[in-house]
KOLKE-306220 format. One line per 4 residues: number of its first residue (from 1); their letters; for each residue x, y, z of N, C-alpha, C, CB. Coordinates in steps of 0.05 Angstrom, whole numbers, plus 5000, padded with zeros to 4 digits. Glycine has a CB too. Layout:
BEGIN
NUM) A) X/Y/Z/X/Y/Z/X/Y/Z/X/Y/Z; ...
***
This chain:
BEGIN
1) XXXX) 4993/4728/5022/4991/4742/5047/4969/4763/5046/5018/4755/5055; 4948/4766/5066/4934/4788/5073/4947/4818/5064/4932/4784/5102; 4924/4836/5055/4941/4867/5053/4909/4877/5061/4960/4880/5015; 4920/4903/5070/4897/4919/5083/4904/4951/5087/4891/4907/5112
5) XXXX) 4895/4965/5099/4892/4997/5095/4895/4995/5129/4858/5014/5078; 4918/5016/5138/4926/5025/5167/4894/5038/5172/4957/5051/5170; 4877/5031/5190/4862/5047/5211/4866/5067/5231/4854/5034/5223; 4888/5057/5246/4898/5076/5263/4918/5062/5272/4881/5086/5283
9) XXXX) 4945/5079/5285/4958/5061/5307/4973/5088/5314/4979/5030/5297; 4967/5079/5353/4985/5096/5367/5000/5085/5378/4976/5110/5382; 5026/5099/5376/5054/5098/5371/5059/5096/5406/5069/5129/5350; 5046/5113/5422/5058/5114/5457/5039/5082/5463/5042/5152/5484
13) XXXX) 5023/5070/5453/5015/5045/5465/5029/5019/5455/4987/5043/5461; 5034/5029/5423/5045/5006/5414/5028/4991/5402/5055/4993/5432; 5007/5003/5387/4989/4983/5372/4969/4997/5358/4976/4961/5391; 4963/4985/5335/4943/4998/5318/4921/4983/5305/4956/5010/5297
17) XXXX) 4907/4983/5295/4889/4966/5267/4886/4971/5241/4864/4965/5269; 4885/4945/5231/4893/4954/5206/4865/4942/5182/4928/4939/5200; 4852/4954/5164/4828/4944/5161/4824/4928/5137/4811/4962/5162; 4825/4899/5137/4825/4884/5115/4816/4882/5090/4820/4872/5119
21) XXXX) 4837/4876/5074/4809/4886/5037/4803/4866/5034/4817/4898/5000; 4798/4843/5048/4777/4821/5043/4759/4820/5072/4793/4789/5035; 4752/4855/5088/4738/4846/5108/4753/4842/5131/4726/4823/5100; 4744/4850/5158/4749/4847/5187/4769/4871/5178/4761/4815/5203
25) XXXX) 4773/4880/5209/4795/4891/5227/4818/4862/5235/4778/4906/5258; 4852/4873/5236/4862/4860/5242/4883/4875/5269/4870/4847/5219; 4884/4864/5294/4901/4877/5311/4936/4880/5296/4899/4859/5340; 4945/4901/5307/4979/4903/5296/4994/4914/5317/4985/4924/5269
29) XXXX) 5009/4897/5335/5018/4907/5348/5052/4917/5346/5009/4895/5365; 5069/4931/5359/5092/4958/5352/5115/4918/5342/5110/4994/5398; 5110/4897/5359/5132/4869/5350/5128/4872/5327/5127/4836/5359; 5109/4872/5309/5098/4860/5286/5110/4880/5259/5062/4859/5291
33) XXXX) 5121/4911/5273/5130/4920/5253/5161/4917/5240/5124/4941/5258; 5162/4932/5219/5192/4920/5208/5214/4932/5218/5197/4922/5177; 5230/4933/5222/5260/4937/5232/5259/4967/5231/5287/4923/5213; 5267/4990/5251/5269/5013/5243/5246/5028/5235/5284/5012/5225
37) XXXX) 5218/5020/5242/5193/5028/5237/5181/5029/5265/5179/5011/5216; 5177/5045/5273/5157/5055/5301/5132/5061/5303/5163/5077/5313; 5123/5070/5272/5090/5084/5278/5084/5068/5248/5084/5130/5280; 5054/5078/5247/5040/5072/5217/5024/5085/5219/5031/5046/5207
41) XXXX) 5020/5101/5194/4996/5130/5187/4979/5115/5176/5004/5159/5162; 4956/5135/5182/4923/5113/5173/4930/5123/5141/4877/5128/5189; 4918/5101/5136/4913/5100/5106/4940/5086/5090/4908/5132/5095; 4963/5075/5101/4990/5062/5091/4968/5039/5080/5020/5053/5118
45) XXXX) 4981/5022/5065/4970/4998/5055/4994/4981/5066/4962/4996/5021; 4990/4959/5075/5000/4935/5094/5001/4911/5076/4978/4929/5121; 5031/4883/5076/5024/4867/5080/5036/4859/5097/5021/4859/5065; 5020/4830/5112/5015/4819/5136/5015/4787/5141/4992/4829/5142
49) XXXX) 5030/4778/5160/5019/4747/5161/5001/4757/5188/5048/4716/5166; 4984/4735/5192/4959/4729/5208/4957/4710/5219/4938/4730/5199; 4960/4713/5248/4955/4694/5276/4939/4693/5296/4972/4695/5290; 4917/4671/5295/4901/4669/5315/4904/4690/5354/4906/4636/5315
53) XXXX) 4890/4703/5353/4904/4719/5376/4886/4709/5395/4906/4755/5374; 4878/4723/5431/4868/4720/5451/4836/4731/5444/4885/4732/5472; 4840/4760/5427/4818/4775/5416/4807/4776/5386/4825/4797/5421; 4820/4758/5372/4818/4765/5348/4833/4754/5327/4820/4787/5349
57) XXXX) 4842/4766/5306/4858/4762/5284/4897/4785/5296/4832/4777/5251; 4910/4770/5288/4933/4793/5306/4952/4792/5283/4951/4780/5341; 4967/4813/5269/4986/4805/5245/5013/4812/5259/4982/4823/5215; 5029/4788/5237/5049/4789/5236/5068/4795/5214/5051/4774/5245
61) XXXX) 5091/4802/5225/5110/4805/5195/5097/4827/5179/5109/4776/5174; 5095/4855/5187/5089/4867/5167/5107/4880/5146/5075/4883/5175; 5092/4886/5126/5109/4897/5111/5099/4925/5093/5117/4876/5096; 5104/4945/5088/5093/4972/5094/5092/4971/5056/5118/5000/5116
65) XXXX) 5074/4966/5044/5070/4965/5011/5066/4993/4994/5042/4947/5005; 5058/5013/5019/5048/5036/5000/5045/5065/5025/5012/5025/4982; 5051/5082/5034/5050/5108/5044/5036/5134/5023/5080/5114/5051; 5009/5136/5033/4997/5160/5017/5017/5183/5028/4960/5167/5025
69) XXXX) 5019/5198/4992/5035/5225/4995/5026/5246/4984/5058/5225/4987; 5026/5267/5002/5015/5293/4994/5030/5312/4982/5006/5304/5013; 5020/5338/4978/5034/5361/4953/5060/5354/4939/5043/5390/4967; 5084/5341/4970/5104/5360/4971/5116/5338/4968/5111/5380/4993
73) XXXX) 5100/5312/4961/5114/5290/4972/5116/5275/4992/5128/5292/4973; 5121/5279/5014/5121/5283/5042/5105/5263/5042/5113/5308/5056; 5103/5237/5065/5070/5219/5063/5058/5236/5097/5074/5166/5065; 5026/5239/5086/5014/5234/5109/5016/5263/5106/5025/5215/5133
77) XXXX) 5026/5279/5086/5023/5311/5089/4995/5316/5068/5056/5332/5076; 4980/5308/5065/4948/5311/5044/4950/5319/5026/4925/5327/5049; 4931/5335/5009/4932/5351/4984/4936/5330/4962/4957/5374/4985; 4950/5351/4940/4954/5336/4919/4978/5342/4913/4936/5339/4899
81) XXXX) 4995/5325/4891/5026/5338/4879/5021/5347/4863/5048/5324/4871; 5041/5363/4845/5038/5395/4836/5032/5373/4805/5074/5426/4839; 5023/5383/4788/5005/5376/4759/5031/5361/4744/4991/5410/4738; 5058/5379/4745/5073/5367/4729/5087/5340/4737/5088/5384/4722
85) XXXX) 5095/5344/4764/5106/5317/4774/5089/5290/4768/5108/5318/4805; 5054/5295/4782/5029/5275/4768/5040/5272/4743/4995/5287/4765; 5036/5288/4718/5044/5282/4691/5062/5264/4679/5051/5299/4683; 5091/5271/4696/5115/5247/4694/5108/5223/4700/5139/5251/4712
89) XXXX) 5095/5221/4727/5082/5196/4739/5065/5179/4725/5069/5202/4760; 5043/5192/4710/5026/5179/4686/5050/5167/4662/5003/5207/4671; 5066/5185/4656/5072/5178/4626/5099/5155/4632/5083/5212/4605; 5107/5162/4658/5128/5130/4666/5104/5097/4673/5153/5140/4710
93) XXXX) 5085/5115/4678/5064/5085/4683/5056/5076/4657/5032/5091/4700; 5053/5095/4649/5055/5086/4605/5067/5068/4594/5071/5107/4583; 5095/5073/4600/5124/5060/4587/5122/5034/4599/5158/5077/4595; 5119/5038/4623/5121/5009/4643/5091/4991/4631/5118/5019/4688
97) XXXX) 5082/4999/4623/5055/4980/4622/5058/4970/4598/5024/4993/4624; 5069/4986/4576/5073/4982/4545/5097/4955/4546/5087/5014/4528; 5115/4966/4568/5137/4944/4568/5134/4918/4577/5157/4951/4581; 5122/4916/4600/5116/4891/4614/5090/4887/4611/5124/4890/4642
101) XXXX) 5069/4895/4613/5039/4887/4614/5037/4881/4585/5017/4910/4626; 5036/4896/4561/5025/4889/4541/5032/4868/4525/5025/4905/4531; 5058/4871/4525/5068/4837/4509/5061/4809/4524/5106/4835/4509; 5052/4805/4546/5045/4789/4558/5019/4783/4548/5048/4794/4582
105) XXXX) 5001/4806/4543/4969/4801/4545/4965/4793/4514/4947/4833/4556; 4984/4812/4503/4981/4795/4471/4981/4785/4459/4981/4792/4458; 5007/4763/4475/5004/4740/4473/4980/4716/4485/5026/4737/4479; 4961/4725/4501/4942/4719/4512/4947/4708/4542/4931/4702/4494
109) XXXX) 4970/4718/4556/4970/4708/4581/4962/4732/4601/4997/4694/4588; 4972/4723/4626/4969/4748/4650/4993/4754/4656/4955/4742/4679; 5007/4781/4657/5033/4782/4663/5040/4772/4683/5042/4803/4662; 5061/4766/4698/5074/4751/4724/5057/4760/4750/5109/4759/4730
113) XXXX) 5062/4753/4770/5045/4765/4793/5055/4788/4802/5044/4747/4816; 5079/4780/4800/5091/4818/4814/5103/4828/4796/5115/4822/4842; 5093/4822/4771/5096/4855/4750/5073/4857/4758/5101/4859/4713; 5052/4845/4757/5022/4853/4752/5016/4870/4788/4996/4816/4743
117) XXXX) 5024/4862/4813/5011/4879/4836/5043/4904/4824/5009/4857/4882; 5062/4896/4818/5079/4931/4821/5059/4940/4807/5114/4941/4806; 5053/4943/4783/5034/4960/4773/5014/4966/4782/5027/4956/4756; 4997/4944/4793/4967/4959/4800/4985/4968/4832/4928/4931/4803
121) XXXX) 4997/4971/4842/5008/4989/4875/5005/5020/4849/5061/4977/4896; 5032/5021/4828/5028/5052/4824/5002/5057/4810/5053/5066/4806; 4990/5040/4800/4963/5057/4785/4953/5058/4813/4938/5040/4757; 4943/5047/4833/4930/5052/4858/4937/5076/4868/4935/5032/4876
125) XXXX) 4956/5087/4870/4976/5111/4877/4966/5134/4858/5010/5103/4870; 4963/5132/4830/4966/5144/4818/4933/5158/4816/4983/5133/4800; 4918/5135/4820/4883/5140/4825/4885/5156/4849/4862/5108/4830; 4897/5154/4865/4894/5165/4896/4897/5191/4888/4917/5155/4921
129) XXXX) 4916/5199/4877/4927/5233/4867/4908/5245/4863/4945/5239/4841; 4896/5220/4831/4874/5241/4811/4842/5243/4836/4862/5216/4768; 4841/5225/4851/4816/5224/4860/4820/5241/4884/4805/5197/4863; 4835/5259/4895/4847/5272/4923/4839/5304/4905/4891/5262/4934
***
C-alpha cells in the first residue's frame, strides 16, 4: 500500500491531501478516514489504498502510521521532548534492534517486513526529535 506525509486537511470541508513518498499529491477525503478519526494534522504519515478519482488519484482505507509529537508529547504541539525521555527512546530502539534486527542480518538475511518498517516508523520518529 501507498504511504505519504498529511499536506493539509480541513476538517469543516471534509478533505485534505496527502503528499506521496513515491511522488504526486493524493486527494483524502473525511469517508476515507478510520473509524473515530475526523481530522489529520500536516505532517501525520498515512497508509492508503488508491482509487482512480474524477480529478486525480483519491485514497482509500486510511490508516494513520505515525503523528509528529512535540515537547510534551502531545502530537501537532512542535518543539522537542525533554532530553531524558529522547534518551529512553534511543536506548529501547537499541534493545529492539539488537533483538530482532541483528540476529537476522547475521545470519545474512533481511529481517521480516514488519519488524523491519516497525523499526524504521521509530528510528523515523526518533530522527524527527534529533533533527527538530
Amino acid at each position: 500500500m501507498p504511504t505519504g506525509k498529511v499536506k493539509f486537511y480541513d476538517r469543516e470541508k471534509g478533505f485534505g491531501f496527502v503528499a506521496r513518498d513515491d511522488g504526486g499529491d493524493v486527494f483524502v477525503p473525511s469517508s476515507a478516514l478510520p473509524a473515530g478519526v475526523d481530522e489529520l494534522k500536516p505532517g501525520q504519515r498515512l497508509e492508503f489504498g488508491v482509487a482512480a478519482g474524477k480529478k486525480g488519484e483519491q485514497a482509500l482505507s486510511v490508516t494513520i502510521l505515525e503523528t509528529p509529537v512535540g515537547p510534551t508529547g502531545s502530537a501537532g504541539s512542535g518543539g522537542r521532548r525533554p532530553a531524558e525521555e529522547l534518551q529512553v527512546m534511543v536506548e529501547d530502539t537499541i534493545k529492539l534492534i539488537e533483538a530482532k534486527i541483528q540476529p537476522s542480518l547475521r545470519r545474512g538475511k533481511h529481517p521480516d517486513r514488519d519488524t523491519g518498517r516497525r523499526v524504521a516508523q521509530i528510528l523515523r520518529a526518533i530522527a524527527s526529535e534529533l533533527d527538530s
